[in-house]
N, CA, C and O atoms as a GROMACS GRO file, in nm:
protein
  504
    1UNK      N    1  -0.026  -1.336   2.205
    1UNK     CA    2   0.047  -1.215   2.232
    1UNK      C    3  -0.006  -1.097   2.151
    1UNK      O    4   0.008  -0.984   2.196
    2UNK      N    5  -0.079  -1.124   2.009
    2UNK     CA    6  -0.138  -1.026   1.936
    2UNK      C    7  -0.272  -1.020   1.934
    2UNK      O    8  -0.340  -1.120   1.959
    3UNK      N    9  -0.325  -0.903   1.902
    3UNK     CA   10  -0.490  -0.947   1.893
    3UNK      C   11  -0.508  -1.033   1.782
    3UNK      O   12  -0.413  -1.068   1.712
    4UNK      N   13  -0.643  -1.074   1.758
    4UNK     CA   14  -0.666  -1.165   1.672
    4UNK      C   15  -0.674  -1.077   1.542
    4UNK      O   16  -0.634  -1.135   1.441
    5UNK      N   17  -0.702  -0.997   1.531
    5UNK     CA   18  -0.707  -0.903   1.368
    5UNK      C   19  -0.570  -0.880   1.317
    5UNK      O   20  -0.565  -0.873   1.194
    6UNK      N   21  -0.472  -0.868   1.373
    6UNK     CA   22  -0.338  -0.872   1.357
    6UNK      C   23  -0.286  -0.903   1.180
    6UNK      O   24  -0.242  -0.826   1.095
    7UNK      N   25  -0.312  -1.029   1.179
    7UNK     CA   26  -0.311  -1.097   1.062
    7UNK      C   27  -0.377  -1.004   0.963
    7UNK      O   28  -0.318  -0.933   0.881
    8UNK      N   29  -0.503  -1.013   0.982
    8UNK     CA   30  -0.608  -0.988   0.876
    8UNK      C   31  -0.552  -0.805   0.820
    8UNK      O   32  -0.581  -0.757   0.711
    9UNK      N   33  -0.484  -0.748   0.909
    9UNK     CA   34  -0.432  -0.605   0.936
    9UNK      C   35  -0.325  -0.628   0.824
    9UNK      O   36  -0.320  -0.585   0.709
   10UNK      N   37  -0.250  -0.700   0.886
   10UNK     CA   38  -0.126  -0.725   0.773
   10UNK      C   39  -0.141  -0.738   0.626
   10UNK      O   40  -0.094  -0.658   0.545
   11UNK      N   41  -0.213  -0.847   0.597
   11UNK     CA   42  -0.304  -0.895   0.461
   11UNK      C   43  -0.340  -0.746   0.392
   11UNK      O   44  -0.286  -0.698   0.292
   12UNK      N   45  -0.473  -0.674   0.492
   12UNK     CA   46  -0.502  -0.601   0.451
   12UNK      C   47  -0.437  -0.455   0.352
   12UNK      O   48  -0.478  -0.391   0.255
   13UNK      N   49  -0.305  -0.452   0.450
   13UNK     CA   50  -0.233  -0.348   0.408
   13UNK      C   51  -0.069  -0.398   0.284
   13UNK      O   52   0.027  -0.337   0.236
   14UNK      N   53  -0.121  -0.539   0.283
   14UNK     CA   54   0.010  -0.579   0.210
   14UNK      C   55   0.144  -0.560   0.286
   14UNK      O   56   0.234  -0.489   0.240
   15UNK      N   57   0.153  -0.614   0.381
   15UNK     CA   58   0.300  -0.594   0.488
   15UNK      C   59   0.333  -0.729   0.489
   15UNK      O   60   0.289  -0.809   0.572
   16UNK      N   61   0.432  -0.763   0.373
   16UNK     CA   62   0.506  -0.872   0.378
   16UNK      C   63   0.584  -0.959   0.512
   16UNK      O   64   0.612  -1.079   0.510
   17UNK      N   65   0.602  -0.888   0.598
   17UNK     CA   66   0.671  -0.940   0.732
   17UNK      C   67   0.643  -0.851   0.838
   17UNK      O   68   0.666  -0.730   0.834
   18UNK      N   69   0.597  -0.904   0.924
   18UNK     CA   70   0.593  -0.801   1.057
   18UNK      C   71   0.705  -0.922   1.192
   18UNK      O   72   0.757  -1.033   1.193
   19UNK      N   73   0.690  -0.820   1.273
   19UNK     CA   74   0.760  -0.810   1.417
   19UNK      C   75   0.711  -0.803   1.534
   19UNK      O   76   0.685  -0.683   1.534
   20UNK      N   77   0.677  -0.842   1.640
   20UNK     CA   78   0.634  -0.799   1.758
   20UNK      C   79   0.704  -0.885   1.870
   20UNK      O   80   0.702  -1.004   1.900
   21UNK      N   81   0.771  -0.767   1.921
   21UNK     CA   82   0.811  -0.750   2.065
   21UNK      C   83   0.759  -0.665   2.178
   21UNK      O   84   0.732  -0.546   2.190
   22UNK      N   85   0.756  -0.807   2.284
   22UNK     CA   86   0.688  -0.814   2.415
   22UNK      C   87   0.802  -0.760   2.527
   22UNK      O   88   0.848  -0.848   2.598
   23UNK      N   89   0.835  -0.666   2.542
   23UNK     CA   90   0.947  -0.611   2.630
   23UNK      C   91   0.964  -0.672   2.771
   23UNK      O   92   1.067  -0.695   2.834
   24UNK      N   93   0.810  -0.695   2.809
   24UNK     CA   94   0.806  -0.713   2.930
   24UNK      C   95   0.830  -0.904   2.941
   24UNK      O   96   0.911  -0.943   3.024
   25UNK      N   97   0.792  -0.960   2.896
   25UNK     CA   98   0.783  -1.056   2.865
   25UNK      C   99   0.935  -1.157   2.772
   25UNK      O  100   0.978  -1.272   2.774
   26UNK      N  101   0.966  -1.033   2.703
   26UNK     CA  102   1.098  -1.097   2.653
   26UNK      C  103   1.038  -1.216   2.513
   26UNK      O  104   1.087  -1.311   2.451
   27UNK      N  105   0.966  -1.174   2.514
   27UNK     CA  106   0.895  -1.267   2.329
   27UNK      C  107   0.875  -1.212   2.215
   27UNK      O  108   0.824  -1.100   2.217
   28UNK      N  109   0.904  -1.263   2.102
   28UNK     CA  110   0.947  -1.191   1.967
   28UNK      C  111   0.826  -1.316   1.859
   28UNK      O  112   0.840  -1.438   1.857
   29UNK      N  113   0.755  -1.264   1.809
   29UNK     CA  114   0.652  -1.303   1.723
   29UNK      C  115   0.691  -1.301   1.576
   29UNK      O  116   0.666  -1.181   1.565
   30UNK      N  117   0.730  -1.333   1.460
   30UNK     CA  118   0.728  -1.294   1.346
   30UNK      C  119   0.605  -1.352   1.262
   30UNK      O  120   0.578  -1.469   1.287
   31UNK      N  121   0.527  -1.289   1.168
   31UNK     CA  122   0.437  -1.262   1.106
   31UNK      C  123   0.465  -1.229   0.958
   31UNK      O  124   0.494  -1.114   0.924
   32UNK      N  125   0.454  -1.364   0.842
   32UNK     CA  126   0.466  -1.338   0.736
   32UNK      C  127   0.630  -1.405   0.659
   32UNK      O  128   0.722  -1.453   0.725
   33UNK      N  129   0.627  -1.390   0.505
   33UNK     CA  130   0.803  -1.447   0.501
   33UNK      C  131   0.869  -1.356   0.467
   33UNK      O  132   0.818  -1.262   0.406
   34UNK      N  133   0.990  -1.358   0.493
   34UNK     CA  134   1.088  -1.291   0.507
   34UNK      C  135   1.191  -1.354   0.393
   34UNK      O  136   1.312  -1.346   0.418
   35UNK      N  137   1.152  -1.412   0.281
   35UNK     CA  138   1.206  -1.429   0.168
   35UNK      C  139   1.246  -1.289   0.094
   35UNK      O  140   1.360  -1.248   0.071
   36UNK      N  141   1.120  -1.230   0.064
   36UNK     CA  142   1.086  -1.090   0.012
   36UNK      C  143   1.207  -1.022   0.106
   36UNK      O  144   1.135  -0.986   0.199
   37UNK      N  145   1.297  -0.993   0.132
   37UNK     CA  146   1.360  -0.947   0.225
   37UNK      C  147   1.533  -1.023   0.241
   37UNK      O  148   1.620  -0.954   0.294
   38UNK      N  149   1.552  -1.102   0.213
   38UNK     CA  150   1.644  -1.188   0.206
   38UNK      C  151   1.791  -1.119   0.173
   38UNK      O  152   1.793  -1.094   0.053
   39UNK      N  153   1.899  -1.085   0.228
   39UNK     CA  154   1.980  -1.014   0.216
   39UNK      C  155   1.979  -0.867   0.276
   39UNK      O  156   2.073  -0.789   0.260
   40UNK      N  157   1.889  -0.843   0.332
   40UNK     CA  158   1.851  -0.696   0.374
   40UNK      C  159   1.891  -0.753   0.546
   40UNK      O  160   1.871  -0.860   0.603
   41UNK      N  161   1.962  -0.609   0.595
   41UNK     CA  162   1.993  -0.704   0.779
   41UNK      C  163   1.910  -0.606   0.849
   41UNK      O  164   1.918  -0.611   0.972
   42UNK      N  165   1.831  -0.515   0.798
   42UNK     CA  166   1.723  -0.395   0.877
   42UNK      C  167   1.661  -0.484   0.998
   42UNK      O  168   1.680  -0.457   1.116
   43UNK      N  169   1.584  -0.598   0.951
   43UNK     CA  170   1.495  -0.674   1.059
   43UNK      C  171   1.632  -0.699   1.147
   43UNK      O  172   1.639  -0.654   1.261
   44UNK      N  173   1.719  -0.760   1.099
   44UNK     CA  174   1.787  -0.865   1.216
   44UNK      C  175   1.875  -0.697   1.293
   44UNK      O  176   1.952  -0.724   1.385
   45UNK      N  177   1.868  -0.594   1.270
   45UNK     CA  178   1.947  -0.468   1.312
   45UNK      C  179   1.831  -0.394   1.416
   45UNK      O  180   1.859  -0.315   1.507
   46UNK      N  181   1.734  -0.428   1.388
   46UNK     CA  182   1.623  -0.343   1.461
   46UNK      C  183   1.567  -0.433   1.563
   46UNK      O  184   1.533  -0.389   1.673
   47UNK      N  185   1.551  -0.602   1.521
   47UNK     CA  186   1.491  -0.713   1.597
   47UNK      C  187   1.564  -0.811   1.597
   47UNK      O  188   1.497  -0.908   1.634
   48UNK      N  189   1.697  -0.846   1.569
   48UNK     CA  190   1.751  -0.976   1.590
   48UNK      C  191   1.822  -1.003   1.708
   48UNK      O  192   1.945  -1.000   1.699
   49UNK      N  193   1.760  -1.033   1.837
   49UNK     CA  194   1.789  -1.064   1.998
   49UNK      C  195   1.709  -0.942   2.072
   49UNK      O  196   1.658  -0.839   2.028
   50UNK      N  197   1.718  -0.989   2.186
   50UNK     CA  198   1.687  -0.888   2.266
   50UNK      C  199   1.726  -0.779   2.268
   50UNK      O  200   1.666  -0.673   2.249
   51UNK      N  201   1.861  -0.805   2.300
   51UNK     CA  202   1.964  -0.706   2.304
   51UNK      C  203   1.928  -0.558   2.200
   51UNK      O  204   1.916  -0.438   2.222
   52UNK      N  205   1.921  -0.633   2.098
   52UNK     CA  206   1.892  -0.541   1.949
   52UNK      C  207   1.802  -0.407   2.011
   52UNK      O  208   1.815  -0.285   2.024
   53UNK      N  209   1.660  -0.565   2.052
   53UNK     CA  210   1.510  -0.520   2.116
   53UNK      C  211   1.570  -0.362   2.177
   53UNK      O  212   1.588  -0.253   2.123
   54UNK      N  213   1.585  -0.401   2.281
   54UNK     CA  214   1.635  -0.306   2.413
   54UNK      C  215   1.675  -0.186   2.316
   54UNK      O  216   1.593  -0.111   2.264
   55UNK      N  217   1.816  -0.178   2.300
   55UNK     CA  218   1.832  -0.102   2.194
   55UNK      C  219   1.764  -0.006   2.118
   55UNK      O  220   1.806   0.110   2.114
   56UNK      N  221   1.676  -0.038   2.064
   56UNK     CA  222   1.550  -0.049   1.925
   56UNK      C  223   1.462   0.081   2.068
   56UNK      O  224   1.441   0.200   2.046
   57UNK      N  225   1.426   0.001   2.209
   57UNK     CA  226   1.304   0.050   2.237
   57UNK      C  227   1.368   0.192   2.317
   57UNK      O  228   1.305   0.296   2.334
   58UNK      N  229   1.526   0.163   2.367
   58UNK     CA  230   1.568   0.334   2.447
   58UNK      C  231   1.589   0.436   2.295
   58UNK      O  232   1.570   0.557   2.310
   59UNK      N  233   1.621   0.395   2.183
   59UNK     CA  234   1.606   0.500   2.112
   59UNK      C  235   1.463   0.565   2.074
   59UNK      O  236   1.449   0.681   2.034
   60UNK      N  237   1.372   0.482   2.090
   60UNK     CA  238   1.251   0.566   2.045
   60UNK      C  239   1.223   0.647   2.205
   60UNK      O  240   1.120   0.713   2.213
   61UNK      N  241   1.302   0.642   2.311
   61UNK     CA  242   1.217   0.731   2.376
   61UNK      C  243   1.264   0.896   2.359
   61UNK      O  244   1.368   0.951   2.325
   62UNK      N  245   1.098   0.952   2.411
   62UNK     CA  246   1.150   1.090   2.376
   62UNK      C  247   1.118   1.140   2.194
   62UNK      O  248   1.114   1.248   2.135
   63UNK      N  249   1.098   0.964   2.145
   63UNK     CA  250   1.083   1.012   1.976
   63UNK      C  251   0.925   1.062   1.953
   63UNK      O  252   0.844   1.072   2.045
   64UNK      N  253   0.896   1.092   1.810
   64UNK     CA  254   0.752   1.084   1.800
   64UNK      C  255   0.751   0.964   1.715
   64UNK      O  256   0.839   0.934   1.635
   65UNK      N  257   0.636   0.893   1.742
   65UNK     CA  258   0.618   0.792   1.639
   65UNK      C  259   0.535   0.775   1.549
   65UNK      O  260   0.436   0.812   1.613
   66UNK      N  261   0.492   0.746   1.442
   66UNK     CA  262   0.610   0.599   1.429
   66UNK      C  263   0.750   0.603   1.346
   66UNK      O  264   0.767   0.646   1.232
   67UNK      N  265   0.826   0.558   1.419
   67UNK     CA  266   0.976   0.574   1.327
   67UNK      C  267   0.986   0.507   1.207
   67UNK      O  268   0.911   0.415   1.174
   68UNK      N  269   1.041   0.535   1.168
   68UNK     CA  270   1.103   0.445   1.004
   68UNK      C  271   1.227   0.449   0.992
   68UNK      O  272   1.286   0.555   1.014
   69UNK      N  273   1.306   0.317   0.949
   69UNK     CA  274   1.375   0.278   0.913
   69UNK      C  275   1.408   0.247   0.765
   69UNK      O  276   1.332   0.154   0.738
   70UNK      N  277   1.482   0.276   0.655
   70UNK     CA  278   1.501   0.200   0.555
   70UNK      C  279   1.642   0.190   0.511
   70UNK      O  280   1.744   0.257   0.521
   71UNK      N  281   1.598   0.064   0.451
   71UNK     CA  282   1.769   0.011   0.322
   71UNK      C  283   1.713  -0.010   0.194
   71UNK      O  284   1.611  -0.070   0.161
   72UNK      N  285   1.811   0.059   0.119
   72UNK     CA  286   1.756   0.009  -0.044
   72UNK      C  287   1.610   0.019  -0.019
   72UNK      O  288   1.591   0.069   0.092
   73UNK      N  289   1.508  -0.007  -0.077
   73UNK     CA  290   1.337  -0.052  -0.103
   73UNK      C  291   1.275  -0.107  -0.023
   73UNK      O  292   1.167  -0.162  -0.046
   74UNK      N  293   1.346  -0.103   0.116
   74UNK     CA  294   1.303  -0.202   0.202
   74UNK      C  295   1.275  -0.069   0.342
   74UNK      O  296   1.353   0.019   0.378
   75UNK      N  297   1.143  -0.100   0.389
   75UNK     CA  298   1.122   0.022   0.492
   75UNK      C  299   1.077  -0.061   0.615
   75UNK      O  300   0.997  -0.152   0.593
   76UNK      N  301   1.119  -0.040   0.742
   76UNK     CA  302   1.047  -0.086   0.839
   76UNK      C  303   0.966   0.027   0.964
   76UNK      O  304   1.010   0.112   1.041
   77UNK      N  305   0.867  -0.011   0.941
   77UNK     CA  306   0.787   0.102   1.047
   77UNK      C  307   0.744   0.042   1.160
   77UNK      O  308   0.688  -0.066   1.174
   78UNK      N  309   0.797   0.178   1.292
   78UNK     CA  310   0.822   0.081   1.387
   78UNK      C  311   0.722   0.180   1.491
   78UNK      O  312   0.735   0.301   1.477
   79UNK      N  313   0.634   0.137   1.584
   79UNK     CA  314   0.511   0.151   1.643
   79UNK      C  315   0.532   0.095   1.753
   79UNK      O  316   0.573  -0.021   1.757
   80UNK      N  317   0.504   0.183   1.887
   80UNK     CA  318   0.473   0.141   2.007
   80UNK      C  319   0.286   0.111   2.043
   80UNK      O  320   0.228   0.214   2.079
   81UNK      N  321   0.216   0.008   2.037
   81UNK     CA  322   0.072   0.030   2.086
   81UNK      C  323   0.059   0.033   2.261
   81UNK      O  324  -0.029   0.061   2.341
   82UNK      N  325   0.198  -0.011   2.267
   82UNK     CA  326   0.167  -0.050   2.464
   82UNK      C  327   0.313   0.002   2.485
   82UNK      O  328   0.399  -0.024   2.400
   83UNK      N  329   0.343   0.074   2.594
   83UNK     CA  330   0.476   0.072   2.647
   83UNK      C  331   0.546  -0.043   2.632
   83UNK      O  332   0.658  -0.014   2.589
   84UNK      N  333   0.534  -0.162   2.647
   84UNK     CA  334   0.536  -0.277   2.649
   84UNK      C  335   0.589  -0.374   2.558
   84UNK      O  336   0.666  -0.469   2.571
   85UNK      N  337   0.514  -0.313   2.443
   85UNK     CA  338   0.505  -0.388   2.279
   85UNK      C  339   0.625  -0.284   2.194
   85UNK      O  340   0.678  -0.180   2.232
   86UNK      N  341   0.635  -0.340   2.099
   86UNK     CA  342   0.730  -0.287   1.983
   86UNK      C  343   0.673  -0.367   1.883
   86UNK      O  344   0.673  -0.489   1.900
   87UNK      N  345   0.616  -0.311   1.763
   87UNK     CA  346   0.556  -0.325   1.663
   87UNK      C  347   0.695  -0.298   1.504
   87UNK      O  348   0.732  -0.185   1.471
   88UNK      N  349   0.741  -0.416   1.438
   88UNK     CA  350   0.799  -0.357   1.309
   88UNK      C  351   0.749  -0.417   1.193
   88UNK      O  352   0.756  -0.540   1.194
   89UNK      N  353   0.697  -0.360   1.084
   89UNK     CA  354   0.655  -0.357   0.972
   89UNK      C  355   0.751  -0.374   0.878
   89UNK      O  356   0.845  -0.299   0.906
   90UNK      N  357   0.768  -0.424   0.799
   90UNK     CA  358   0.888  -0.476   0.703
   90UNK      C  359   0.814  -0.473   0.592
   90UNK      O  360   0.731  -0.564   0.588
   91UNK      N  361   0.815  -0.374   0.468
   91UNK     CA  362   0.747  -0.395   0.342
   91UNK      C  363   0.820  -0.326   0.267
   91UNK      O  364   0.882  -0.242   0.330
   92UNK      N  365   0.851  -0.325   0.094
   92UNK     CA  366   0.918  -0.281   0.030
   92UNK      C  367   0.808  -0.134   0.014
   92UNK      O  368   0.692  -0.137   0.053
   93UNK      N  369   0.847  -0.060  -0.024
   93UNK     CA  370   0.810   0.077  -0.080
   93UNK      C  371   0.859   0.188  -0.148
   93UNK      O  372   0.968   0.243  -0.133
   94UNK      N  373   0.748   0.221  -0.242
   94UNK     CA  374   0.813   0.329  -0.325
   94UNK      C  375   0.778   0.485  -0.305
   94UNK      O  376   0.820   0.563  -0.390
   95UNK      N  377   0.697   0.538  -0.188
   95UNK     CA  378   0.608   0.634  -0.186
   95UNK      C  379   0.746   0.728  -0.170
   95UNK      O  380   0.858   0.692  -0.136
   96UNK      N  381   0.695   0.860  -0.206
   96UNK     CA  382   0.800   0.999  -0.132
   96UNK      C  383   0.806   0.963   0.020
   96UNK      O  384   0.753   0.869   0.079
   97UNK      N  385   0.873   1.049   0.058
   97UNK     CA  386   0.890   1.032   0.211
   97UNK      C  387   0.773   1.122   0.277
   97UNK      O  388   0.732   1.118   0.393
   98UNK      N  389   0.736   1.190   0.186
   98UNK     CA  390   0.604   1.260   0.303
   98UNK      C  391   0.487   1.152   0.291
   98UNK      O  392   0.410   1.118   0.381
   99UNK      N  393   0.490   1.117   0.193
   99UNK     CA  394   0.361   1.028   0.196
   99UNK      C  395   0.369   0.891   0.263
   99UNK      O  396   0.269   0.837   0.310
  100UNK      N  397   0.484   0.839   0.266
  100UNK     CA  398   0.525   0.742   0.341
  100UNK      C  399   0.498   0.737   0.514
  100UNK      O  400   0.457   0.647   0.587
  101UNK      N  401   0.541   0.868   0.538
  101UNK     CA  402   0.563   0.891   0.686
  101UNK      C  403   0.395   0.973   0.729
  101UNK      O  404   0.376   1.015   0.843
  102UNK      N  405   0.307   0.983   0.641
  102UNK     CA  406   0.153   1.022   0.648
  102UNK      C  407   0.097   0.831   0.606
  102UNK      O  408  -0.005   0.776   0.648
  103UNK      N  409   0.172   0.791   0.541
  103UNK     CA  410   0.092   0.646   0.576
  103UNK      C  411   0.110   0.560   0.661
  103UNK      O  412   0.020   0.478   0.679
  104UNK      N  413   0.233   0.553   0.740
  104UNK     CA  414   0.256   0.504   0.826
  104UNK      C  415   0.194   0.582   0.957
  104UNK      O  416   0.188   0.515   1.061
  105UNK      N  417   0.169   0.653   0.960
  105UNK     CA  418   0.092   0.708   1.098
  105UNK      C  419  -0.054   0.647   1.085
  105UNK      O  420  -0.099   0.582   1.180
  106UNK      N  421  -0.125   0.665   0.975
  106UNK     CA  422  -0.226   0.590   1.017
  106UNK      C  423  -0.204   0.444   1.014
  106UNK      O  424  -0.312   0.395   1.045
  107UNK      N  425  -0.110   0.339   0.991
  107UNK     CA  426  -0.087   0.252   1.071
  107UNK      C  427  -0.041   0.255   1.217
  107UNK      O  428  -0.128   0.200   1.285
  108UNK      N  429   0.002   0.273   1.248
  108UNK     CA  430   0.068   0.311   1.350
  108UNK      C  431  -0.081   0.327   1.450
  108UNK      O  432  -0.121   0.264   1.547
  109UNK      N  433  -0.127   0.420   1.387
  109UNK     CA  434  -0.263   0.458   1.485
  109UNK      C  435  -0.352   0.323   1.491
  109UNK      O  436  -0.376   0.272   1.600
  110UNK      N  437  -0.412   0.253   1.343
  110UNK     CA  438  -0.481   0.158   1.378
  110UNK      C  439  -0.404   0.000   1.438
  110UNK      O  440  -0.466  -0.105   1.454
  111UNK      N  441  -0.263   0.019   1.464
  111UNK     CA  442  -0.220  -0.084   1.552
  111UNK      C  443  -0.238  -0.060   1.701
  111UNK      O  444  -0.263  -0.148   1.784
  112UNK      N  445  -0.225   0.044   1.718
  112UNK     CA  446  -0.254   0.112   1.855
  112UNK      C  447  -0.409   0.094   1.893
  112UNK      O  448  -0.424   0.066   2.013
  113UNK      N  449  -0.530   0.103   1.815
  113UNK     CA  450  -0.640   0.068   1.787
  113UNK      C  451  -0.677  -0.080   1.855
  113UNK      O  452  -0.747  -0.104   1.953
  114UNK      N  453  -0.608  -0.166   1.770
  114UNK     CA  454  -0.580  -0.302   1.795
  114UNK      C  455  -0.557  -0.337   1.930
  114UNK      O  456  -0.633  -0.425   1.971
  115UNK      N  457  -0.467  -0.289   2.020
  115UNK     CA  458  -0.397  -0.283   2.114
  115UNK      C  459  -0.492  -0.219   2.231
  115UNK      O  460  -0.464  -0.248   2.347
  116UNK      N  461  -0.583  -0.147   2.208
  116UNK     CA  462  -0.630  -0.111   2.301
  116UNK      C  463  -0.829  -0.135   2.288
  116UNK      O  464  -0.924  -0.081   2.345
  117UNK      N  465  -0.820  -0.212   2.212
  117UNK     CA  466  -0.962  -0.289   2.177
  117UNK      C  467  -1.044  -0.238   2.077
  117UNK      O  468  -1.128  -0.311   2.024
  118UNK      N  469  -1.031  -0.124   2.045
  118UNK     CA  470  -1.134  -0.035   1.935
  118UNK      C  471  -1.119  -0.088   1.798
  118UNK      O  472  -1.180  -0.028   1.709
  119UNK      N  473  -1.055  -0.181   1.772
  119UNK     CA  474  -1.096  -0.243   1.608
  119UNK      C  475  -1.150  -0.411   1.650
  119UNK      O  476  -1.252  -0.471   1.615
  120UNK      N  477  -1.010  -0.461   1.760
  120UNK     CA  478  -1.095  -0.585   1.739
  120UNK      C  479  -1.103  -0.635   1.909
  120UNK      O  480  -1.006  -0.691   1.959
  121UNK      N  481  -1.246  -0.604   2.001
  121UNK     CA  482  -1.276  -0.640   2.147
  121UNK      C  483  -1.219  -0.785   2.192
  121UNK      O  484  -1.155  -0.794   2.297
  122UNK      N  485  -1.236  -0.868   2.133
  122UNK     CA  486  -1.173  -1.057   2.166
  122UNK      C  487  -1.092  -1.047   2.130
  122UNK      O  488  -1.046  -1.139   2.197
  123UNK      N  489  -0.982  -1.004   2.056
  123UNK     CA  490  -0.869  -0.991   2.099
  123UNK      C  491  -0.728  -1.013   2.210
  123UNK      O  492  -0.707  -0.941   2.308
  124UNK      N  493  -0.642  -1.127   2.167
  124UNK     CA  494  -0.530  -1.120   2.266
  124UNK      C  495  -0.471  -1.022   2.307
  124UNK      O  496  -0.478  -0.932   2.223
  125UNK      N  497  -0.402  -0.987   2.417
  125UNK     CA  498  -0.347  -0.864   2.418
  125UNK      C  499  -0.174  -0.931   2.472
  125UNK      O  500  -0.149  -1.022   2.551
  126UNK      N  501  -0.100  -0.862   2.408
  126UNK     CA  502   0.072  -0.894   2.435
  126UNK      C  503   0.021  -0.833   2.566
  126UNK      O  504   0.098  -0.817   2.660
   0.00000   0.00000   0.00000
C-alpha cells in the first residue's frame, strides 16, 4: 500500500509512528511503536476507525496542507499524497510553530514525492 522508501523516510526523519489511510480501499497501515505515545488519544482521534478516517479527510477539504495536529509534545502531521491516501506523522516536538509548520511542508512535499514516483520509481503505490 506504501512505496518501498516509506520506512527508510520515517527512520530518516525520526517519526516515531506513522499512519496511512487508503480511503478508497478502506485500509489503515501503522508504521513504527506507539509506546512513545501511550496515553496521548491524537492518533486514535484523527485515525482510530474509519469513521474517525472519513472525518479526518472532509475536514481537510478546502484546507492547505499539511495540517497539524497537537497534544502536550505530541504533534501529528497530516498529508494528502493521493486524493486517496491520508498520511499521519506522530512525533514528539519541540520546534516554534513557524518552524514546525516550514518543516512539515517539506515533508509533506517529499511524501507526495514518494507517491508519485520521484524519490522512489519501484515503489508500491496505495
Amino acid at each position: 500500500m506504501v512505496p518501498d522508501c516509506f520506512v527508510e523516510f520515517l527512520s530518516r526523519h525520526e517519526i516515531a509512528f506513522a499512519i496511512v489511510a487508503n480511503l478508497e480501499r478502506g485500509e489503515v497501515e501503522r508504521f513504527g511503536e506507539t509506546g512513545e505515545f501511550q496515553g496521548y488519544s491524537l492518533a486514535s482521534t484523527l485515525f482510530g476507525d474509519m469513521d474517525a478516517i472519513s472525518a479526518l479527510n472532509r475536514s481537510l477539504t478546502g484546507q492547505e496542507l499539511p495540517r497539524l495536529w497537537g497534544q502536550g509534545d505530541v504533534t501529528c502531521v497530516v498529508c494528502k499524497p493521493v486524493s486517496t491516501v491520508i498520511v499521519g506523522l506522530m512525533l514528539k516536538d519541540s520546534r516554534d510553530p513557524v518552524a514546525q509548520y516550514q518543516w512539515s511542508r517539506g515533508l509533506s512535499q517529499e511524501i507526495s514525492d514518494m507517491w508519485s514516483d520521484a524519490l522512489c520509481p519501484s515503489g508500491k503505490r496505495a
